[in-house]
C-alpha positions in Angstrom: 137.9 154.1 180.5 137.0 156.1 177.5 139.9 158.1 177.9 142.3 155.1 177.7 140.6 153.8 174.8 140.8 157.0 172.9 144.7 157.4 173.7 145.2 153.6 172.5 143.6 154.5 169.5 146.0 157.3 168.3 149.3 155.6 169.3 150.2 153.8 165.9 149.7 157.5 164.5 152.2 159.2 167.3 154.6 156.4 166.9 154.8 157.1 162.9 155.0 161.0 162.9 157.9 160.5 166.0 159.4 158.1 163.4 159.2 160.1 160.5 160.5 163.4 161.6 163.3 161.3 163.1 163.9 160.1 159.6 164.2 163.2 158.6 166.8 165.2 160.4 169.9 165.8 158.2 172.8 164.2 158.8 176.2 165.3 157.9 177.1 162.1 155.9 174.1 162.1 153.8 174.4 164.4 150.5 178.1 162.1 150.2 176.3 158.5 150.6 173.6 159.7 147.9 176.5 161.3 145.6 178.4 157.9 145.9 175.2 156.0 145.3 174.2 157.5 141.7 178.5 156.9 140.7 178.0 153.2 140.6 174.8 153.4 139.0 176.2 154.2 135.9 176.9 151.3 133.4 180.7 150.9 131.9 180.0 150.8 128.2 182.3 150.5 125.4 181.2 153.0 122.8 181.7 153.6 119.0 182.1 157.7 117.5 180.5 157.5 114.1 182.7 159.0 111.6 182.0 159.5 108.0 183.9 157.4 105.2 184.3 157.3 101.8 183.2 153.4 99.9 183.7 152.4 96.7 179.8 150.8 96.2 179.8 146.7 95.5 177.2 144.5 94.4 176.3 141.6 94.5 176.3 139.1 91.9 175.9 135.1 91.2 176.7 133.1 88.3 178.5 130.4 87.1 182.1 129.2 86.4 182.8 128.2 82.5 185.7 127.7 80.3 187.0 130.4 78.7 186.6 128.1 75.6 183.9 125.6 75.5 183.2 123.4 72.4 181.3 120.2 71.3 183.8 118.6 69.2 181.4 116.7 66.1 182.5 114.3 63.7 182.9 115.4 59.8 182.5 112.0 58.1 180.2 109.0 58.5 181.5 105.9 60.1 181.8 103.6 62.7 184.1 104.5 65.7 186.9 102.6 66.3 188.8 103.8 68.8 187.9 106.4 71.8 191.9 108.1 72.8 190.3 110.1 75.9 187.6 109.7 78.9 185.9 112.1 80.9 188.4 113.9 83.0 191.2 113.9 80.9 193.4 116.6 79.8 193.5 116.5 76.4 196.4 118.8 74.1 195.9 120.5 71.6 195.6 118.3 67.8 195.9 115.3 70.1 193.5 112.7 68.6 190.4 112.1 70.7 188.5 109.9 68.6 189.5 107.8 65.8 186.9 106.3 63.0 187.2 103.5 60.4 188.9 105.2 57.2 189.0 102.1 54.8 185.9 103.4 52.8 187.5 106.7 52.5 190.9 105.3 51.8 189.6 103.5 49.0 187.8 107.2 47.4 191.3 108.3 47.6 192.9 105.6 45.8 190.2 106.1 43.0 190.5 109.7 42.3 194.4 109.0 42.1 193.8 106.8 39.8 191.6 109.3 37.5 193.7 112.2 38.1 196.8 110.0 36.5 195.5 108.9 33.4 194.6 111.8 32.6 197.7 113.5 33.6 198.9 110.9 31.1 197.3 112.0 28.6 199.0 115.6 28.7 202.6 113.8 29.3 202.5 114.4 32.9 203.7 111.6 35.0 202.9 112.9 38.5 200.7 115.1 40.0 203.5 117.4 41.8 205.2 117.9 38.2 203.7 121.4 36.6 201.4 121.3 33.7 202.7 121.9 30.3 201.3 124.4 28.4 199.1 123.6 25.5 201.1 123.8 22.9 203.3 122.0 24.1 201.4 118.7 24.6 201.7 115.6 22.3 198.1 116.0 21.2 198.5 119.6 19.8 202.0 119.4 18.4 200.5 115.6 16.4 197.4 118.3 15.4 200.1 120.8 14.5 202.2 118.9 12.2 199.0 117.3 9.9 197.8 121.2 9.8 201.1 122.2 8.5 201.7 119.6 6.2 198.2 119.8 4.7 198.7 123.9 4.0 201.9 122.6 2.3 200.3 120.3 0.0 197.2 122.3 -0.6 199.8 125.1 -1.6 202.1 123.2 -4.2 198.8 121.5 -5.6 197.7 125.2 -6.1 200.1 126.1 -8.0 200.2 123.1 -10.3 196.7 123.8 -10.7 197.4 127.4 -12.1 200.0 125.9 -14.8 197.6 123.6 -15.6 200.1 120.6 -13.9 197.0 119.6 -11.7 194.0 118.7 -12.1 190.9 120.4 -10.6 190.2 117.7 -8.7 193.3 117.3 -7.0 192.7 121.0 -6.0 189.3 119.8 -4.1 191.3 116.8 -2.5 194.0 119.2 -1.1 192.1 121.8 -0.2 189.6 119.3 1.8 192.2 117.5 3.4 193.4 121.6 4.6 190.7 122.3 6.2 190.3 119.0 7.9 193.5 119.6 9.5 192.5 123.1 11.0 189.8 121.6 12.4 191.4 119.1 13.8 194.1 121.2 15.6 191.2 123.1 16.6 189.6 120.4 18.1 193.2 119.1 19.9 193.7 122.8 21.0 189.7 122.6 22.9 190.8 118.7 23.9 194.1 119.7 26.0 191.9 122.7 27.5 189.7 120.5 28.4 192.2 117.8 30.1 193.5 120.7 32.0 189.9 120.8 33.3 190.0 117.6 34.2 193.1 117.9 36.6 191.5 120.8 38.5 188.3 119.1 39.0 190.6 115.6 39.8 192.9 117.6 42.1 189.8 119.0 43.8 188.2 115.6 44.5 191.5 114.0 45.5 191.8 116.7 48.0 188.6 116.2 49.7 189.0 113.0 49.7 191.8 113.1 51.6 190.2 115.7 53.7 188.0 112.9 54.7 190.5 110.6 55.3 191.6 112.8 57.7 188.7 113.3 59.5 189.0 110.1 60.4 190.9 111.0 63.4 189.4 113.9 65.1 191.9 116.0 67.2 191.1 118.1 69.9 190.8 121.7 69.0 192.6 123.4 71.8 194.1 122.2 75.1 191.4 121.5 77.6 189.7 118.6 79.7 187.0 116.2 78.6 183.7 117.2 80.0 181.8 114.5 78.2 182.5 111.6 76.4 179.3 110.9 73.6 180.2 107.8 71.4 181.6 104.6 72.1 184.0 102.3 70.2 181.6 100.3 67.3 179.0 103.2 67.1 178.4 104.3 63.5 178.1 108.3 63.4 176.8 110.5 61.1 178.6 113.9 59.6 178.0 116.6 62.9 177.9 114.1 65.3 178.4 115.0 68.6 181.8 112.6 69.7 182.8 114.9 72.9 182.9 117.9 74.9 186.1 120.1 75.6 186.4 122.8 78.0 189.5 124.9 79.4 190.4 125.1 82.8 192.7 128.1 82.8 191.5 130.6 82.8 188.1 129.9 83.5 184.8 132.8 82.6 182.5 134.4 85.2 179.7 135.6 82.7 176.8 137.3 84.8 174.3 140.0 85.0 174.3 143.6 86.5 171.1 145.5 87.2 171.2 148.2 84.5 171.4 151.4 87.4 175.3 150.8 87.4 175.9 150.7 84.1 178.0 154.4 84.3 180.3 152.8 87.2 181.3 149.0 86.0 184.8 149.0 83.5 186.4 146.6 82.6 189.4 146.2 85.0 187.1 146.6 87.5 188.0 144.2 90.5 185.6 141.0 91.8 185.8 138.8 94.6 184.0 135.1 94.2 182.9 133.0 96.9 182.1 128.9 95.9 180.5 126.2 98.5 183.5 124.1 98.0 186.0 126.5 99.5 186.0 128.7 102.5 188.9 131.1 100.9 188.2 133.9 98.1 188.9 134.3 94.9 190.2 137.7 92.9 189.2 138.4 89.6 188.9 141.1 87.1 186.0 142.3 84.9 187.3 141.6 81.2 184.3 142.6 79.1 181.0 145.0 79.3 178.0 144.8 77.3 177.4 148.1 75.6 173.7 146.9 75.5 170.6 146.8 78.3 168.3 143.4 77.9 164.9 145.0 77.6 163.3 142.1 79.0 165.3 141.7 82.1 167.2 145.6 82.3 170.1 143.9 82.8 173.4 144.0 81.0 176.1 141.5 80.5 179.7 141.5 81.8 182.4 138.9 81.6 185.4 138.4 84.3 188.7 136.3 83.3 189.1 133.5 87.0 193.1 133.0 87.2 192.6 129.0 87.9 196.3 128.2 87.4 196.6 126.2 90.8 193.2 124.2 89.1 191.3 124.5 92.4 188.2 125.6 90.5 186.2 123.8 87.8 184.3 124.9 85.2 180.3 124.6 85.8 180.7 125.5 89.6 178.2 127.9 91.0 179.8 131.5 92.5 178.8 134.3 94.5 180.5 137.6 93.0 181.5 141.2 94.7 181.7 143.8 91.9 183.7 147.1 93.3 181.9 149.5 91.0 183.4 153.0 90.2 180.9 154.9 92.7 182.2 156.5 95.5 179.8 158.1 98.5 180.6 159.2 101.7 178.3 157.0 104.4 178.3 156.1 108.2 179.1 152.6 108.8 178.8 151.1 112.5 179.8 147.9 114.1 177.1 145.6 113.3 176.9 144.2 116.7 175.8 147.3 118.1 172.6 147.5 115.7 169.6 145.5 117.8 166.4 144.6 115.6 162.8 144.1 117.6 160.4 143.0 115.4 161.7 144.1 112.2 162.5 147.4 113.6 166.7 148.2 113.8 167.7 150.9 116.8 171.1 151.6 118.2 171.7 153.0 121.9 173.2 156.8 121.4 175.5 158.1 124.6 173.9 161.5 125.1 175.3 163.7 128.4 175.8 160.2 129.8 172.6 158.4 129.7 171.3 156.3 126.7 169.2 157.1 124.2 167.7 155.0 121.8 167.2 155.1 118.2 165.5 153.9 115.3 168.0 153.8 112.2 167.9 152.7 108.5 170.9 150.3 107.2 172.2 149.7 104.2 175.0 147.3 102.7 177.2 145.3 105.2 180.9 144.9 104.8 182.5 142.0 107.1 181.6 143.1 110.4 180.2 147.0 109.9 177.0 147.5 108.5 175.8 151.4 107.2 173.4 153.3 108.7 171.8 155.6 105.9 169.3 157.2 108.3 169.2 157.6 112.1 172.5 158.5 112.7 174.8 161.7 112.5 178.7 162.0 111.9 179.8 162.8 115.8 177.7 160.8 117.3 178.6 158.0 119.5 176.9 154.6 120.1 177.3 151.8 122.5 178.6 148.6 121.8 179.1 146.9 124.8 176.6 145.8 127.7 173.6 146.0 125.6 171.7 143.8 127.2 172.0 145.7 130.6 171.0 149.2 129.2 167.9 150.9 127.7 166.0 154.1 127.2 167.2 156.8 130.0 170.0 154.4 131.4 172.9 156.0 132.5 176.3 155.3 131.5 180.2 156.0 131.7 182.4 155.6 128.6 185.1 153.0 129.5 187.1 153.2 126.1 186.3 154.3 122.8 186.9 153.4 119.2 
């Protein structure tokens, strides 16, 4: 009996070593089988050789669309407004009138200087105000003051000369020689009265004019050829002199003014191309840089630059918000990749590197992104290649067969 139970107990352990060293006999088909076996263990990938490329640097850049001229159109003259000739929207030409106010006080100024200016263009012999002004002499005033002088020198002479021959008394001597010297001061006097006429006119002429200048700003025109971005007055309000009456704005072209960090100042020029992006259309638009500060805004290190926006189709409008590309003057050589084959975990950015036909991962540093490549600044060598297919099926060690490559 113990002999049985001792043989039962070592069985299981006979039947596993007969097993095992069956198991392990070679057979002929077996090296093939396991060669066969690690061929479809490799993953088909799709995979990327990273070649080196020479980029123009961009930025970007926000800001906002404005007329290339912009003004608040004011009102010159007190006075009530009495008719309003464009609305919001409107396009309006240039020297059309845009506002018109009530010019019967200033009408009446004008009639009143006229009035001035011709009497005293009367009294120098002038009948109108576009007929040219004698000379002094020649006015009725000096030639009257002329003719007394003249005829007093010849009496004071002839009653001279009586005088010396004893003709004359002494006292008629005095008279005529009084009634002389009244006369030259009296032409005197007419030569200082025409000057002073003469005055007159200019300072008349002045007057007239402004107040036909004001007349005139009765109607205000629109400076240049642009839309109405705000009305500001209605018909029957009274306005002041630099009252705000409206708003004008071009529409082509329209001004990209924004800022640029001051580290690219060497490599932005005017001429220098842009792309802008708006939330109203899905399309871009081209541009050029027109203008460069030659200054740095201490308080932001910024400087300014100014971009012409063709906007003869009138698909933009001024005051719309835009996202601008600059494509600066800087050229570097960098590694861009597809920017599907970059995976981030956690904030940290790898790529899966083909090495000898197995995968290995690695942890890379990216920089700008262009449409669908994004540059890897660290990480990454030119010659390398990467896979961008199946990347949810591979990891560290995996291996894999290349089944085209870009």
């Amino acid at each position: 009996m113990k002999v049985r139970i001792s043989i039962l107990r070592f069985l299981p352990v006979m039947l596993l070593l007969i097993f095992s060293g069956g198991c392990s006999k070679d057979e002929p088909g077996a090296p093939a089988a396991n060669k066969a076996g690690s061929q479809t263990s490799a993953i088909a990938v799709a995979a990327f050789k990273v070649q080196p490329e020479k980029i123009s640097r961009t930025i970007e850049l926000v800001g906002t669309l404005e007329g290339k001229q912009e003004v608040t159109v004011s009102s010159e003259v007190a006075a009530r407004v009495i008719a309003v000739k464009a609305d919001l929207g409107d396009l309006a030409q240039q020297g059309q009138p845009i506002v018109e106010l009530d010019s019967t006080e200033f009408r009446l100024a004008v009639d009143r200087q006229n009035s001035a200016l011709v009497q005293v263009l009367a009294q120098l012999g002038v009948r109108s105000e576009t007929d040219p002004l004698p000379e002094a002499s020649q006015t009725s005033i000096v030639r009257r003051a002329s003719a007394d002088l003249a005829d007093a020198k010849s009496s004071f002479d002839r009653t001279k000369a009586l005088v010396a021959k004893a003709v004359e008394s002494k006292a008629a001597f005095d008279s005529a020689e009084a009634r002389y010297q009244a006369a030259q001061a009296n032409y005197t006097a007419s030569q200082e009265q025409v000057r002073n006429l003469l005055a007159q006119v200019d300072s008349l002429c002045t007057q007239l004019a402004l107040a036909k200048k004001k007349l005139a700003d009765c109607i205000i025109h629109a400076p240049f050829t642009g839309t109405v971005k705000a009305r500001l007055v209605e018909v029957g309000q009274y306005v002041r002199e630099q009252t705000a009456v409206m708003s004008l704005a071009t529409i082509n072209p329209l001004k990209l003014l924004t800022s640029v960090p001051e580290r690219w100042f060497p490599h932005v020029r005017p001429g220098a191309a842009m792309e802008l992006t708006v939330d109203a259309y899905a399309d871009k638009f081209s541009c050029k840089v027109n203008r460069v500060s030659q200054a740095v805004d201490p308080q932001s290190r910024t400087f300014n630059i100014e971009a012409l926006v063709d906007n003869s189709r009138e698909r933009l409008r001024s005051g719309l918000f835009v996202r601008a590309v600059l494509t600066t003057s800087k050229v570097e050589s960098v590694i861009r990749v597809p920017a599907a084959a970059v995976l981030s975990f956690y904030g940290v950015q790898k790529i899966y590197a083909i090495e000898n036909g197995q995968i290995q991962e690695r942890v890379v540093k990216l920089g700008d992104r262009a449409d669908d490549f994004i540059e890897v600044t660290q990480g990454l060598n030119a010659g390398d290649r990467i896979a961008t297919s199946e990347l949810a099926r591979i990891q560290q060690g995996s291996r894999v067969q290349v089944k085209e490559e870009n």
